[in-house]
VEXDREN-2710 file (C-alpha; in Angstrom, 1 decimal):
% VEXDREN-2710
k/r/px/py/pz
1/UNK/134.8/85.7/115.1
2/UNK/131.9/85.7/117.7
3/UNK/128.8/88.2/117.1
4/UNK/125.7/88.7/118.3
5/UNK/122.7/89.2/115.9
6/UNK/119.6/91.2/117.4
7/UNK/116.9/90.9/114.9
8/UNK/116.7/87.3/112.8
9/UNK/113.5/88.2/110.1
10/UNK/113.9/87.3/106.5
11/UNK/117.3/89.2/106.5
12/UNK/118.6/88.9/110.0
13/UNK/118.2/85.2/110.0
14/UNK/119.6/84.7/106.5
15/UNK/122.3/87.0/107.5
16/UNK/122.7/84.6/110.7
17/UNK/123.0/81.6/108.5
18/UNK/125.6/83.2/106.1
19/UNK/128.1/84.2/108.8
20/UNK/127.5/80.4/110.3
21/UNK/128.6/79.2/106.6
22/UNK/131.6/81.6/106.7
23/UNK/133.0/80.0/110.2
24/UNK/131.7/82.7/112.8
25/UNK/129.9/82.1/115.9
26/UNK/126.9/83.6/116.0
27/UNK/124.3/83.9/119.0
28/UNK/120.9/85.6/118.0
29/UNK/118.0/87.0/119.8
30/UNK/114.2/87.9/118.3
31/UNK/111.3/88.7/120.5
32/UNK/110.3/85.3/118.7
33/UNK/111.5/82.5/120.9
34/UNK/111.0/80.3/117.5
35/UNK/113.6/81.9/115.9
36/UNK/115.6/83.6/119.0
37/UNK/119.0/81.6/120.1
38/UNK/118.5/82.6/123.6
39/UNK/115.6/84.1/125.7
40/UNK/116.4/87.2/126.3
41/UNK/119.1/90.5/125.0
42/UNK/121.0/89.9/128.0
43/UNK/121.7/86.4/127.7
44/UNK/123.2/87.1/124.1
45/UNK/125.2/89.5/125.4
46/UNK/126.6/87.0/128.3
47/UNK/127.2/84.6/125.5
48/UNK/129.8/86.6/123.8
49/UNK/133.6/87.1/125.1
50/UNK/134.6/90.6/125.4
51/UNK/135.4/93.0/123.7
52/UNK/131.7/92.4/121.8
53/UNK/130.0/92.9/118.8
54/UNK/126.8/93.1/118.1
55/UNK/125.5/93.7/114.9
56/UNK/121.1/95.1/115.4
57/UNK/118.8/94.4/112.4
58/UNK/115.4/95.8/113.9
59/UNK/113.3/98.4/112.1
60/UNK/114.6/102.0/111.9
61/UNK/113.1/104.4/114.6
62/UNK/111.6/103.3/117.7
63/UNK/112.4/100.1/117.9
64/UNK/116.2/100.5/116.7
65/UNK/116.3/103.6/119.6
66/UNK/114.8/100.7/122.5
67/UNK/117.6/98.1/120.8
68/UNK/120.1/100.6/122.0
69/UNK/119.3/101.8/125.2
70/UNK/119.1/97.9/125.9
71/UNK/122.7/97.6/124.9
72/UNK/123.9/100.8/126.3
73/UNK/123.0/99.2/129.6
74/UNK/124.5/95.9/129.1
75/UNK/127.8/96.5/126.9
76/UNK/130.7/97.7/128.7
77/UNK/134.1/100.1/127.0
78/UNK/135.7/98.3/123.9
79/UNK/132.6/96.9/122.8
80/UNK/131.1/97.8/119.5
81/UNK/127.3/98.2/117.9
82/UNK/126.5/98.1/114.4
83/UNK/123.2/99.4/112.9
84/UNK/122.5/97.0/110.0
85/UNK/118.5/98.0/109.7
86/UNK/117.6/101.0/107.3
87/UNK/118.3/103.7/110.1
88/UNK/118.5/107.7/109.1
89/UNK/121.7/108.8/109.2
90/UNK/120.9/111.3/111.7
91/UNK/119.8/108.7/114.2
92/UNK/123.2/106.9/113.6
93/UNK/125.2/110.4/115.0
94/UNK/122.6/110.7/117.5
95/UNK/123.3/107.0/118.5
96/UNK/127.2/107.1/118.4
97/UNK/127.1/110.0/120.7
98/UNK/125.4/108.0/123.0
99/UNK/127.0/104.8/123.3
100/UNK/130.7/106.6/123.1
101/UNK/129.6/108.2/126.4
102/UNK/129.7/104.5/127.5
103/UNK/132.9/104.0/126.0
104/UNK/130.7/101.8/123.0
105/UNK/131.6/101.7/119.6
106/UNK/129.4/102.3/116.5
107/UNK/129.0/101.8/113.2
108/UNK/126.2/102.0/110.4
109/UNK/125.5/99.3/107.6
110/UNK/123.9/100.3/104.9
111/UNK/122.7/96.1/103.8
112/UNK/121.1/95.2/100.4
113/UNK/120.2/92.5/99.2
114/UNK/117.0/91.6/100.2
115/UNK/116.1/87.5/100.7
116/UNK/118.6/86.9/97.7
117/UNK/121.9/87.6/100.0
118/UNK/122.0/84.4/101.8
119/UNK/123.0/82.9/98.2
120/UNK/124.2/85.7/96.6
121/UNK/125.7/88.3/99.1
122/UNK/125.2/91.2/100.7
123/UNK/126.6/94.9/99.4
124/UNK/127.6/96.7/102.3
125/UNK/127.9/100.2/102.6
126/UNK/129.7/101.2/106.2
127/UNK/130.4/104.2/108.7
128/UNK/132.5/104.6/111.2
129/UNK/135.4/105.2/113.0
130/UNK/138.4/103.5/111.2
131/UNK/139.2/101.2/113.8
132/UNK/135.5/99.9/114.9
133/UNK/135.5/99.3/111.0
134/UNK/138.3/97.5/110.6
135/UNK/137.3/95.1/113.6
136/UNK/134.7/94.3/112.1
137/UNK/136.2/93.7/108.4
138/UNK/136.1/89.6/108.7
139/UNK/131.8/90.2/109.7
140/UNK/131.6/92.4/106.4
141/UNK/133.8/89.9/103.8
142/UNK/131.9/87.0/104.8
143/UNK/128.6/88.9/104.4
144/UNK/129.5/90.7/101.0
145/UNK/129.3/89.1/97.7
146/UNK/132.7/87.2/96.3
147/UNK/134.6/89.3/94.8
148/UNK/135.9/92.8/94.7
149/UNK/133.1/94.7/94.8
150/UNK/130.0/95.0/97.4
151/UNK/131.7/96.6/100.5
152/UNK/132.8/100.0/100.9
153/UNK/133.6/102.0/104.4
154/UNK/131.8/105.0/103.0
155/UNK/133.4/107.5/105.4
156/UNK/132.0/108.8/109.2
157/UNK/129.3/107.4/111.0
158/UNK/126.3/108.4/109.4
159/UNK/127.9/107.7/105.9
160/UNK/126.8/104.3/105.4
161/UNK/123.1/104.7/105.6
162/UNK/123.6/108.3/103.7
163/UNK/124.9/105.8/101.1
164/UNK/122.3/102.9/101.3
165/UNK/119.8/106.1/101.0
166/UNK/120.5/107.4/98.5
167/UNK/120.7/103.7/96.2
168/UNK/117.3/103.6/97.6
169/UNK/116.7/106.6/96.0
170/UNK/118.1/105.4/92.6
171/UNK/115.9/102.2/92.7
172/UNK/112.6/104.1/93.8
173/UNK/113.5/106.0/90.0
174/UNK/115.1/102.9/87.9
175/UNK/111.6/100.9/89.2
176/UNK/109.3/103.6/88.1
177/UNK/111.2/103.5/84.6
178/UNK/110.8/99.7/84.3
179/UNK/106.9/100.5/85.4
180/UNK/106.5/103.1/82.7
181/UNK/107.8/101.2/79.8
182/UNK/105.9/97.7/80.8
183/UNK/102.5/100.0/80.9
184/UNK/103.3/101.8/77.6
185/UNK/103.8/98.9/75.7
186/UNK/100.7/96.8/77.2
187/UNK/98.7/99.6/75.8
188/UNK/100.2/99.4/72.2
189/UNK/98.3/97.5/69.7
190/UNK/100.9/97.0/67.8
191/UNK/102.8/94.8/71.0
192/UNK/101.8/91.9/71.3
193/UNK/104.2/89.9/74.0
194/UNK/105.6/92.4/76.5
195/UNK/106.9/89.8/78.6
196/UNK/109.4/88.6/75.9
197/UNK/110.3/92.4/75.1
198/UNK/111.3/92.4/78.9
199/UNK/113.6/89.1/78.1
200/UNK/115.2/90.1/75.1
201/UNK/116.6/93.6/77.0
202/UNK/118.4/90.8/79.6
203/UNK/120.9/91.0/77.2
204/UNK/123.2/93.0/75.2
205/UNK/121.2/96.6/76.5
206/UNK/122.0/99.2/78.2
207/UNK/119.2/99.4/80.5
208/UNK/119.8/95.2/81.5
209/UNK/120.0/95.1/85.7
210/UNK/119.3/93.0/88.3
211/UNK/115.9/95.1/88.9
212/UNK/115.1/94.1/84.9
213/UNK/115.4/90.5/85.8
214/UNK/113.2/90.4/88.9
215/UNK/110.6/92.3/86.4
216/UNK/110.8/89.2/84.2
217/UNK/110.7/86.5/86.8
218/UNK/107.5/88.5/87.9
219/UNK/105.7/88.5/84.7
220/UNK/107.4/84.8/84.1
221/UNK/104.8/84.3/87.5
222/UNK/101.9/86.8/86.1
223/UNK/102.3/87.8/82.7
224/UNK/99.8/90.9/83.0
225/UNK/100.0/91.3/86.6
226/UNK/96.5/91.0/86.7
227/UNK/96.5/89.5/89.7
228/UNK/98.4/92.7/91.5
229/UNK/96.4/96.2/92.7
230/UNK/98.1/99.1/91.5
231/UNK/99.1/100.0/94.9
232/UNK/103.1/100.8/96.2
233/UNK/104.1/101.5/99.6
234/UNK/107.1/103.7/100.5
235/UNK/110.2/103.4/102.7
236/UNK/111.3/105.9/105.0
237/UNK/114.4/106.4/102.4
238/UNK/113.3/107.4/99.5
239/UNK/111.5/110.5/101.3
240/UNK/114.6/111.3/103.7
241/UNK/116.7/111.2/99.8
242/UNK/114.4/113.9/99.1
243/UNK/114.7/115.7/102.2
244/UNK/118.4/115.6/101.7
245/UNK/118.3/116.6/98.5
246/UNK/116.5/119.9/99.6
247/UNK/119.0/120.7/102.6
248/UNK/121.7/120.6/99.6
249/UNK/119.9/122.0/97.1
250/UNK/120.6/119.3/94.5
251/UNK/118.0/118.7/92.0
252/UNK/116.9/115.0/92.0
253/UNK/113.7/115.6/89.2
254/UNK/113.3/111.7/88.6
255/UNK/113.9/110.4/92.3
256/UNK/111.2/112.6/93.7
257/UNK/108.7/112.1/90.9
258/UNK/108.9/108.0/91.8
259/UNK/108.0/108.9/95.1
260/UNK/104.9/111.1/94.2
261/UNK/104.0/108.1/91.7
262/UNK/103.7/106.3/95.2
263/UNK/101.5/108.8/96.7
264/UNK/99.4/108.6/93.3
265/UNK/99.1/104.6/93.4
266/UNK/96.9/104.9/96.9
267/UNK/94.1/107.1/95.8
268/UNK/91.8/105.0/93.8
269/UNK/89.9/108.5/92.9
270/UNK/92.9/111.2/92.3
271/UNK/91.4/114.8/94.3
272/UNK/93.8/116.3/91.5
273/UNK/92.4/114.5/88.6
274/UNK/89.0/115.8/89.7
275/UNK/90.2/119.7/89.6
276/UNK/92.1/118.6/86.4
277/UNK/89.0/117.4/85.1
278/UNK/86.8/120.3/86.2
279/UNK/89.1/123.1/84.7
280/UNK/89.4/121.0/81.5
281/UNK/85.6/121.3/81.2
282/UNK/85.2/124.9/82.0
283/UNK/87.6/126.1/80.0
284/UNK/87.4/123.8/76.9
285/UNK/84.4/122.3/77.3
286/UNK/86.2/118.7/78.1
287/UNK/83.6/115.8/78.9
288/UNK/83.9/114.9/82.4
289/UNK/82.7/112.0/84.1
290/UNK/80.5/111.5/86.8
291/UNK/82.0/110.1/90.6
292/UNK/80.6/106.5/90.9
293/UNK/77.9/106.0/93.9
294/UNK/78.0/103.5/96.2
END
């Protein structure tokens, strides 16, 4: 099957070479020329026989919006989009609304698998309309892992990226778990190799993932993450899991205090703990200690 690839960074270009490994034909195009197959969108688009594909792996927001208008212009009817990047799921319906004025097709991926799916696979969670989907179905088996599992056509367009949210979601709280236990047992006297606590739960636990052996292979490479700051940036989709959580009124207690733990990891001198530290003083007579001058 022919598809074009907008978007060839550490996943579109893996992506690119997995598909290439499977049999497809695949023409690329990044604003790098180092890395692009041709020089321009428009020449990608030229390259492919109708009715296209083209599958967009930009970053979610503006520059997913300016992918589309782009291909709005040059697709024509029959042809099909799909969002691979970590879009909102409200983008994706305000996207298919505008590309089926054109008589363009759409559907939203949902990827993961970071730089480990070129060997391993990717696990695909997709949206669409039944028949865009189904076009598509020999882009998604040759991306997904072998096997049965890894792909699912989650429901409507939107679905797929509601999906890959909310296992963001899961991960933001399954991490901060990991990140609790490792610092409660580097503080324990008693403890004296944390690292090979970490191996021995690789097997035979309940709590053994994938997420458990990246923590190892990390400590394998730093065994006290000394060389690390305490510092954790956040994706748009562990806030919008939140945000959806509100709108529906589910409580999600352990997702939303991961996220805060993010928020807390970038003040190296918490406003909080400084009101914490004041009450405890005037009420109880706490010692407090002084802000450090620089």
């Amino acid at each position: 099957m022919q598809i074009g690839l907008v978007g060839l960074g550490k996943m579109g270009g893996n992506m690119r070479e997995r598909l290439r490994n499977a049999g497809h034909t695949v023409i690329g195009y990044d604003t790098n020329p180092d890395l692009s197959d041709v020089a321009h969108l428009s020449d990608l688009v030229d390259g492919l026989d109708g009715p296209r594909a083209v599958w967009v792996m930009v970053p979610a927001g503006t520059v997913t919006q300016n992918v589309i208008d782009q291909l709005a212009s040059l697709l024509k009817p029959g042809d099909v989009v799909v969002d691979g990047g970590n879009s909102r799921w409200t983008d994706d319906e305000k996207h298919a609304r505008e590309l089926g004025a054109r008589g363009i097709g759409f559907v939203d991926a949902g990827v993961s698998g970071g730089v480990w799916g070129l060997k391993n696979g990717y696990a695909l969670m997709v949206g669409g309309d039944e028949e865009h989907v189904e076009r598509l179905k020999p882009i998604f088996d040759a991306l997904k892992p072998h096997g049965p599992y890894g792909y699912v056509h989650a429901g409507r367009v939107g679905a797929g990226h509601f999906a890959k949210m909310v296992h963001n979601g899961i991960e933001y709280a399954m991490m901060q778990a990991y990140a609790e236990g490792w610092e409660l047992l580097e503080k324990a006297d008693s403890v004296d190799n944390v690292r090979e606590v970490f191996r021995s739960w690789q097997e035979g636990t309940v709590i053994r993932s994938w997420l458990l052996d990246l923590a190892v292979h990390a400590l394998d490479e730093d065994e006290h993450l000394e060389g690390l700051r305490g510092y954790a940036e956040d994706s748009g989709e562990g806030r919008w899991t939140v945000e959806a959580a509100i709108d529906h009124a589910v409580p999600l207690p352990a997702i939303t205090a991961s996220l805060f733990s993010r928020f807390a990891s970038r003040q190296e001198d918490s406003p909080q703990m400084k009101m914490i530290a004041a009450l405890r003083n005037q009420f109880g007579g706490h010692a407090v200690e002084s802000a450090k001058k620089h």
